[in-house]
N, C-alpha and C positions, 0 to 999 in steps of 0.2 A: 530660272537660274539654278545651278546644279550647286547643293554644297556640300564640300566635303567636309568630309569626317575621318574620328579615328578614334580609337576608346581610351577611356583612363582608367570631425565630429563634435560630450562637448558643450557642456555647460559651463557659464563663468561664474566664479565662487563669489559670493556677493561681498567687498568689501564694509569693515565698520565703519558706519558714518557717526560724527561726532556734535554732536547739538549742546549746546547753552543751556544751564539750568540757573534759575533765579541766584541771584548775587554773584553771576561774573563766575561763577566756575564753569568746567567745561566737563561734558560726562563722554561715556559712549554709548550710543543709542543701542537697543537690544529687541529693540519693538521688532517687528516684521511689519514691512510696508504694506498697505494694502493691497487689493486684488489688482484695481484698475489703474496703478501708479505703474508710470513709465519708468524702465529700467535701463541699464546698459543691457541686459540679458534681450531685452524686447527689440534692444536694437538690431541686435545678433543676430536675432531669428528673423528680423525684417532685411538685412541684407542677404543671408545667407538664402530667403525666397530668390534671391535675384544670381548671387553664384553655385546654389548646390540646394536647389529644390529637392525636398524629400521626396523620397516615392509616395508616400498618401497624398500629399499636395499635386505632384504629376497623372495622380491617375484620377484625382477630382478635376483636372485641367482638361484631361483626354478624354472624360467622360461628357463635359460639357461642351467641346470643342464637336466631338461627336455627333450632339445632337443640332448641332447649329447645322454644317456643313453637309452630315452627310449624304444632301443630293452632288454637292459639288466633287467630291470622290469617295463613291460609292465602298470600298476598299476600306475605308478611316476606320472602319469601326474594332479592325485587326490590334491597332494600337489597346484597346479598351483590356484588363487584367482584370485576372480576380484578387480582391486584397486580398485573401488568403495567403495569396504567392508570396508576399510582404515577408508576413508572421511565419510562414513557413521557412524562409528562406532569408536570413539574416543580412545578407550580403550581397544582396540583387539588386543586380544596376538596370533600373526600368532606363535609364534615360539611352542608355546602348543599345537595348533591343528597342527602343523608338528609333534611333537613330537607323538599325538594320533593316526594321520594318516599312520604315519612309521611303529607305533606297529600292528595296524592291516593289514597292507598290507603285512611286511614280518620281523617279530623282528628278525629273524636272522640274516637279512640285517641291521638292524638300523640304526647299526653304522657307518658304510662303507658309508653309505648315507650321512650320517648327516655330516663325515671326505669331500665325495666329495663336497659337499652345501659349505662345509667352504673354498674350495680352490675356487669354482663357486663364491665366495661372494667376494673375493679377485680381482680374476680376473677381474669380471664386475664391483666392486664399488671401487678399489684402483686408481683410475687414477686422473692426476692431481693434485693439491694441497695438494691430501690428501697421494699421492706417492710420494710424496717432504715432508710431515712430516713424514712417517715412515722413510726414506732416512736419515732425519737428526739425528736419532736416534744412529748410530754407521759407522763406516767403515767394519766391519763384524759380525758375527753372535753373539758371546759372547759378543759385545760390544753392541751392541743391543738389548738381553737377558737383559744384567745390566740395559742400558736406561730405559727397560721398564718399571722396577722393580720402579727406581728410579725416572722418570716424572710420572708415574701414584699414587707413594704416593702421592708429589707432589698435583698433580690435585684433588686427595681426601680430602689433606687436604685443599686446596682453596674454593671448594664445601661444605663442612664440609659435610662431605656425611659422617656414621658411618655406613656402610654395611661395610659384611668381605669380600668383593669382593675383589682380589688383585691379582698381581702378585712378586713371588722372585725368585731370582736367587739366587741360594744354592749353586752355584758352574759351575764349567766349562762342557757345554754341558749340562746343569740343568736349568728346572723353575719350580717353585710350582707354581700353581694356585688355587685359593679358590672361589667358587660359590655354592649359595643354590640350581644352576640347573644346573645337570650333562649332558641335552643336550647341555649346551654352551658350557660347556669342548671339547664336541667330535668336536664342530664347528672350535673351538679355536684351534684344532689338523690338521685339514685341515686347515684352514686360514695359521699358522706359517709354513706348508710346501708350501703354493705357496708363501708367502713374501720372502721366503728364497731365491724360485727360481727368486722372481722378482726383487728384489734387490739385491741377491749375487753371481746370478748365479750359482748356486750350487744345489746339489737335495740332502737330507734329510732325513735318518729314522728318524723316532719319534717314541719313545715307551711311551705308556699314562701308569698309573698305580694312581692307589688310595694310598693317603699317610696313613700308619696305625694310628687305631685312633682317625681321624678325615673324617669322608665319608665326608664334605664338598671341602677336599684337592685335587688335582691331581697331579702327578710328570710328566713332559714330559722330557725323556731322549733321545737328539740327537745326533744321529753318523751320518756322514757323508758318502756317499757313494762315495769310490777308485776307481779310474780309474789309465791306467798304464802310461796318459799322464800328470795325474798331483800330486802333493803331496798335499794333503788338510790341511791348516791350519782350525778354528775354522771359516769356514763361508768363508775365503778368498783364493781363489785358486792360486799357486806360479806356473807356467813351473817349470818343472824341467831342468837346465842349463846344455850343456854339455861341457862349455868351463868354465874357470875360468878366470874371471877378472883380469885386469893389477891391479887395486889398490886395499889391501885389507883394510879392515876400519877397526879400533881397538874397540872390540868389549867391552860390559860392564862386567864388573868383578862380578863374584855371591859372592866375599868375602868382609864382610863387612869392615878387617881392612883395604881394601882398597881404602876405603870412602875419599875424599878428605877434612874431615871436620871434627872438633871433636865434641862432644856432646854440650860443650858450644857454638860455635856458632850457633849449631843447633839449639839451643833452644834460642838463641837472636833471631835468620830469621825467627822460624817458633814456638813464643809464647804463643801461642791457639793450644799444644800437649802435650799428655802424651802418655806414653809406658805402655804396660801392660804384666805381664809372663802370662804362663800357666794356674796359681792358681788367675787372676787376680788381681795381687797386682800391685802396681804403681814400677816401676822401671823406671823412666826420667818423669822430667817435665817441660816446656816450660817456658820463663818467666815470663810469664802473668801469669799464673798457680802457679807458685812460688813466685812472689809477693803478691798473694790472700792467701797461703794456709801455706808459709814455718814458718811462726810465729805459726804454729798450731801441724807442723809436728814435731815429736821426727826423723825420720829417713821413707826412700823411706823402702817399703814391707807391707804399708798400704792397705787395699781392696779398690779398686777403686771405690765400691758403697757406701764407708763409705763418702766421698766425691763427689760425682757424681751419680746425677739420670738421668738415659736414658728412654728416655720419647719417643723417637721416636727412630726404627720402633716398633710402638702394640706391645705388646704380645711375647717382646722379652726375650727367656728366658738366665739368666745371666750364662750363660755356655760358656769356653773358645771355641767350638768347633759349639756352636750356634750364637756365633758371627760371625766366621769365615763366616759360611753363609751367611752372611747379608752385605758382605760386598759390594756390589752393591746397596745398601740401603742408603739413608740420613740420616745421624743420626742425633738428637738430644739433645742436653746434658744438663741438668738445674743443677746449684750446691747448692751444700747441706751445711748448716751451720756448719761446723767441730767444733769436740767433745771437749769440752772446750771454746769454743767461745762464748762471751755475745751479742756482737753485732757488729757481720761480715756483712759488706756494700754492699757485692756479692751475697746475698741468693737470689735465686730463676734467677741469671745470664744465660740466657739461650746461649749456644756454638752449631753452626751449623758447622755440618763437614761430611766426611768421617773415614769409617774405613779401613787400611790399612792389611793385613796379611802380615808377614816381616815372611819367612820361614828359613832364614837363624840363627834367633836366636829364631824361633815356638813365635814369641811375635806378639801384637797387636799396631798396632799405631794409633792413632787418631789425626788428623788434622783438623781444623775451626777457624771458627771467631767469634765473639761476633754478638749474633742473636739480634740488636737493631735499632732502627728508627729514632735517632736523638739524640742530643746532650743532652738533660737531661734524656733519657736515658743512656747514658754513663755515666756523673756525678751523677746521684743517683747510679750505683753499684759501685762507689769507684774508677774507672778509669778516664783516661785521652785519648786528642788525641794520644798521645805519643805511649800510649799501641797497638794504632792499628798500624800495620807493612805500609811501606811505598809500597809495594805491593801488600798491601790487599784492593780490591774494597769497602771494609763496607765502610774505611777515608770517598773515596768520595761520598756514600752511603750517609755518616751520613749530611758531611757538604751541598751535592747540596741538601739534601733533606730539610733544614735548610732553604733556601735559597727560593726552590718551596713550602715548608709552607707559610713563608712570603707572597710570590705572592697569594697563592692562599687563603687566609686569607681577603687580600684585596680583592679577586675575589668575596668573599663570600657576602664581608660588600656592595660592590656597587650590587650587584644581590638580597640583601636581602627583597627590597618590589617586585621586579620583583616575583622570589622563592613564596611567600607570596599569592600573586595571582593567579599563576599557579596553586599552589596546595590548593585553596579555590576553585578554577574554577573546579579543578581534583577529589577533593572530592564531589562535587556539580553534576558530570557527573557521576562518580561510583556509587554513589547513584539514582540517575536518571535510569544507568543500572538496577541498581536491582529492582526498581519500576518492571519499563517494561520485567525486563528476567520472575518476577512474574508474572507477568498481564497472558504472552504468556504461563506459563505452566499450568495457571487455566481456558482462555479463547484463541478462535482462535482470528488470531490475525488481522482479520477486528475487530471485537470487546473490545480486548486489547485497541488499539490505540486509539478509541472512549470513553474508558475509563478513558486513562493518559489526553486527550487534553479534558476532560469535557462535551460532547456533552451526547446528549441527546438519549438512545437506545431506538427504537420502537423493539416491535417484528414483526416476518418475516417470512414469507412462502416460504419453500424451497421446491420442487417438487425432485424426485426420488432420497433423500435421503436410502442409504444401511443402514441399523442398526445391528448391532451386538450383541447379549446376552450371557451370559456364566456364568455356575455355575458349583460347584465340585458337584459331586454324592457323596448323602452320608456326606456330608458338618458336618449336625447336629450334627452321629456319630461320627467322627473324635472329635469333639470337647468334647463332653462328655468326652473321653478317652484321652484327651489333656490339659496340664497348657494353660493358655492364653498364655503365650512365646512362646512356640511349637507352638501354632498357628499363632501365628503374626509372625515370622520365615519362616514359611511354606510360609504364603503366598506374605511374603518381595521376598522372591529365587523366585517366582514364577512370583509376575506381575511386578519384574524388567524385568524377559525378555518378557512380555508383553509390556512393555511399550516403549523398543526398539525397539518391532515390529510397534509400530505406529508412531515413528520416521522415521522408514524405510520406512513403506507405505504411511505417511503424511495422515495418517487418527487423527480423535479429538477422545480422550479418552474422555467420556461423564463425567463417574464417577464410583466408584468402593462401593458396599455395602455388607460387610463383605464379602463372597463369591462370589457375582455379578461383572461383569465386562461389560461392556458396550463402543460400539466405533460406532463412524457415517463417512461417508464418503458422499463428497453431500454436506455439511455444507459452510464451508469459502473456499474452490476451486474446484467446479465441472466438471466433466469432464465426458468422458462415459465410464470411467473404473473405476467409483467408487465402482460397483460392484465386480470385477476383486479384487481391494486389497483388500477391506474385506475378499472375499473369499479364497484367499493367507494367510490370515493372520491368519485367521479360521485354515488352512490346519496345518500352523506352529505352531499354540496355542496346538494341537491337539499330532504335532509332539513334541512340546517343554516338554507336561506332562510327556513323557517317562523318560526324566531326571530330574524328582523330583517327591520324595517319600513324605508318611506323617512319623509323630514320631515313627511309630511301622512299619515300610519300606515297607509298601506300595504303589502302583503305585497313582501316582492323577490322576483321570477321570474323564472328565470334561465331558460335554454337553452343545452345541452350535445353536443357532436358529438365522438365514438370514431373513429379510426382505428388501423389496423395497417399498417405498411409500414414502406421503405426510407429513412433518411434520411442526409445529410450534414451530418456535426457541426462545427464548430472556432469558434478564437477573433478574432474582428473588431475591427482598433483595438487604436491605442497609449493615445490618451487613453479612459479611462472602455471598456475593452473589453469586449465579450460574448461569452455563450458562445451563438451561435446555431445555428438548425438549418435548413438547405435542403432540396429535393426537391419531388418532385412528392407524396410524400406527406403531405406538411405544407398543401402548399393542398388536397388533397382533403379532409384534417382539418377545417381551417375551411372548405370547404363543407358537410362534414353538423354543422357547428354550425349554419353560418346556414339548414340546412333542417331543422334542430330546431322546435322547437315550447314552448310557457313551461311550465316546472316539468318538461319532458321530457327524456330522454336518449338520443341520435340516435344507435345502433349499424353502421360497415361491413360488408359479408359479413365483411371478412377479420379483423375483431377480434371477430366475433361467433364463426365457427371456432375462433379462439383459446381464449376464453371455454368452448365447448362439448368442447373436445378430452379435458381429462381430468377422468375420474368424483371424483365428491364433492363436487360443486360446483353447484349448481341455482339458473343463472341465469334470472328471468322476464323472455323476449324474444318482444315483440310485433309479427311483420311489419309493412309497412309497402306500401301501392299500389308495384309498381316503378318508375310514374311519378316517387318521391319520391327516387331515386338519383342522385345529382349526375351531369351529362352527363361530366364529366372522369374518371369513376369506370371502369375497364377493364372491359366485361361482355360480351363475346363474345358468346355462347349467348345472352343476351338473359333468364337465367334468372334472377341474382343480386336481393334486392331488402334494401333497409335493418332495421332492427330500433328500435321503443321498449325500452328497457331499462327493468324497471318495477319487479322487485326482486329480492331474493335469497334463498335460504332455506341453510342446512348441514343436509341430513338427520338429522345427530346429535343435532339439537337440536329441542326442539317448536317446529310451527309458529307457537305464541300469542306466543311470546317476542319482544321490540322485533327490529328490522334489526339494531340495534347490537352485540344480542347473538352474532347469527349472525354476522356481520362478524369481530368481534374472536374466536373461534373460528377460525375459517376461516384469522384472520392467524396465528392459534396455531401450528394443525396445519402451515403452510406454512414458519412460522420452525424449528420443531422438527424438520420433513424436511429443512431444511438448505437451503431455498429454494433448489433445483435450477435 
């Protein structure tokens, strides 16, 4: 089965928790929990394994997915990265190039793949702390279906995060999921079957299917797989017994009239509920409910949204049969100012609860608290302590929280000039960053630093400096037949991954002149493979055009010219100053750019030397007529002549493997010998 696809952070601040100290007062805890205590934080990072796996969790998944499989598609091992790539690159979405890399290797496979990655990702990254929060999420499978539903709102709404990312539980043996990228879906497919198995022991059909309507939705429908040794409940496997118990327990009644309760004490115990039929009209209400509303009400068969807005879950539509789904959901409830009323002291009351499905009379029950923070909020909506039940946590909610205000009030007023200094000191430092993060993206950073601390720059003679030149073919045309947005566009797409690439090689971007790009290597850290990344980098610049067009989808072809020589470095200008470079080797530079050639890379003898001097490294260099060596170029002997530079291989490695592969090896070996 083929699946498509399409492409597309964060700690949570811990709040104070508040504990009891001998004789009935109340403190604020300050301790730090221990290592192995379960956190909301633990929980965060146990869901978000399941909607937004990190890259090092994905490439411990690919790596062991790898070694399972690959006789089954010899190709799999394409997916495998170097973590490097990670830490080099801030903002690298591994799970995109899986996605790209799966379509071309085998889209009929996709899915299958993508399903086993997601149990590989379980497997290798659920352990520990983070298998004690899935753990606590239910006792079996539909109870952890509903958890999930309902701590991942939850944690959305604490992040104020507004993506429609989400999970529901619609029912039994049911979850919607919603994502803008349907390879999570398939991961999310294999993930919930190895949980199943890790936590319930149990094995798992899953059937995926797209919700109508909305291609961001997916349905996952689980049946359990029968065996003849056990009866499967939802997630929880029973023996089947073949004796019967001495004592039988008296089981609970499915008829309501034989409730040991009648509606009015119901609605004393449990004050924060209404009932609702079919047609959503109020039929019971609580007394909290009935102290706020009965001065307003002619008689119960009122619509429940005439008095009640449900505000939470999103997007919930007011259907008796779309409620029902939801009922593994938090709800929400704010009330609404009823019809005739001048000035009702409850508007905008917001009620946290659950909804209930009661199948014995098809109604709906709602049960919660008043969603408040302290005691003026409770007396500005018109209530009292009285209203909250003597079994409802909000009481002590409201009063310890009363209490840890007080304290922490005074915490504030003795720390207020401490506070005060720190954050004169913190703003005085972030600023200070941003000085210095500047200096470093405009000058290398011996120079920077000579700059923030005031010293005095001489200019400097730097011996076998590599220089780099580079211009589009055809530049001129393009822009004639182009808005200046088009153009600036064009080549925003273009020297962002330029300019990655000199992150990577730790070479200095000189400066960019409308079409001109220019980099040195040699400068602020020499070594003797300064030749080596340039020339890398060149190969990727080369490689990088194929994926970017101009405004009328055109390929961009560039032409590149290598030199090696002497230059003169320093800093130019008081206003907007630069760090430029002189010499005669700088315009032989840009002559074997402009006697390059499109999609080619123009090599000097003396960067080509460079390049060839020490073993392990196998540059493909293509002479060149000697006629094509710039006249400015020193050639005595009449022998020297240019070089196309055409690719690269690392012995180490087999020749089938991409450039990239060879490349980033090569940067390896060169960083780990201490780039000499």
């Amino acid at each position: 089965m083929a699946c498509p696809f399409f492409r597309r952070a964060d700690s949570l601040t811990r709040q104070p928790s508040v504990i009891a100290e001998p004789g009935g007062h109340w403190a604020l805890e300050d301790e730090e929990l221990s290592d192995d205590a379960l956190t909301l934080t633990h929980l965060q990072m146990a869901i978000q394994l399941l909607t937004a796996p990190s890259n090092e969790d994905l490439n411990t998944a690919v790596t062991s997915l790898v070694a399972k499989y690959r006789q089954n598609w010899p190709n799999i091992h394409k997916l495998k990265l170097d973590p490097q790539t990670f830490k080099s690159c801030a903002n690298y979405d591994y799970l995109a190039d899986i996605q790209e890399l799966l379509l071309k290797m085998d889209e009929a496979s996709a899915s299958e793949i993508l399903v086993l990655l997601g149990e590989e990702l379980i497997t290798c990254c659920c352990t520990g702390i983070i298998e004690r929060a899935f753990r606590c999420l239910g006792t079996d499978l539909q109870e952890f279906l509903g958890s999930l539903d309902g701590v991942y709102d939850v944690l959305k709404l604490q992040e104020e995060d507004v993506t429609d990312t989400g999970f529901v539980c619609a029912g039994e043996g049911e979850l919607i999921f919603t994502s803008e990228r349907p390879v999570i879906a398939w991961l999310l497919l294999g993930s919930l079957k190895a949980l199943t198995r890790m936590l319930y022991k149990v094995d798992v059909n899953i059937k995926i299917e797209p919700v109508e309507g909305d291609a961001r939705r997916y349905r996952y429908l689980f049946s359990l797989v029968k065996d003849n040794s056990q009866t499967m409940l939802m997630g929880r496997p029973t023996s089947v017994s073949k004796t019967i118990p001495e004592t039988v327990q008296r089981s609970n009644s499915s008829n309501a009239s034989d409730l040991q309760m009648n509606s009015s004490s119901f609605c004393k115990m449990f004050p924060w509920h209404f009932i609702m039929n079919e047609q959503l009209e109020l039929v019971q209400l609580g007394r909290g409910f009935s102290k706020l509303y009965k001065p307003y009400m002619a008689d119960f068969g009122c619509q429940a949204t005439t008095y009640f807005d449900f505000k939470r879950p999103k997007g919930l539509t007011m259907k008796f049969r779309d409620i029902v789904r939801r009922t593994y959901t938090p709800f929400l409830i704010g009330l609404n100012n009823p019809p005739g009323a001048v000035d009702f002291p409850a508007i905008g009351l917001e009620i946290k609860g659950q909804m209930v499905h009661c199948p014995e009379s098809n109604s709906l029950l709602f049960i919660g608290s008043p969603f408040l923070d302290g005691l003026d909020g409770l007396t500005c909506n018109g209530l009292f302590i009285s209203d909250i039940p003597l079994h409802d946590a909000t009481r002590e909610v409201i009063l310890v929280g009363e209490q840890a205000r007080a304290q922490d009030g005074l915490r504030r007023r003795m720390d207020k000039i401490k506070n005060s200094i720190e954050e004169a000191n913190s703003a005085v430092t972030k600023e200070r960053k941003k000085n210095v993060s500047l200096l470093h993206l405009i000058f290398p950073a011996e120079i920077a630093e000579k700059l923030w601390l005031g010293s005095s720059i001489d200019a400097k003679t730097y011996p076998d400096v590599t220089i780099l030149f580079s211009d589009i073919v055809g530049f001129t045309s393009i822009c004639s037949r182009a808005t200046p947005f088009m153009v600036i566009s064009m080549l925003e797409g273009l020297y962002k991954d330029f300019d990655e690439f000199c992150d990577f090689f730790d070479v200095y971007k000189v400066e960019t002149i409308g079409d001109a790009y220019c980099v040195a290597s040699g400068l602020h850290r020499a070594s003797i493979y300064d030749a080596h990344k340039v020339a890398w980098m060149a190969l990727k610049m080369i490689d990088a055009c194929s994926k970017h067009i101009t405004h009328d989808g055109e390929q961009i072809k560039m032409r590149i010219g290598l030199h090696t020589g002497t230059v003169l470095a320093g800093v130019v200008g008081r206003k907007m100053p630069r760090y430029c470079l002189f010499g005669h080797s700088v315009t032989i530079a840009n002559k074997f750019e402009s006697g390059s050639e499109a999609l080619k890379i123009n090599v000097s003898p003396t960067t080509k030397d460079w390049l060839t001097k020490h073993e392990g490294f196998e540059f493909e260099l293509q002479p060149r007529d000697p006629s094509f060596l710039p006249k400015e170029f020193p050639n005595p002997g009449g022998t020297e002549t240019c070089y196309f530079l055409e690719s690269f291989r690392n012995p180490a490695l087999d020749s089938e493997l991409p450039l990239v592969e060879h490349i980033n090896v090569a940067m390896k070996t060169i960083s780990e010998g201490g780039d000499a």
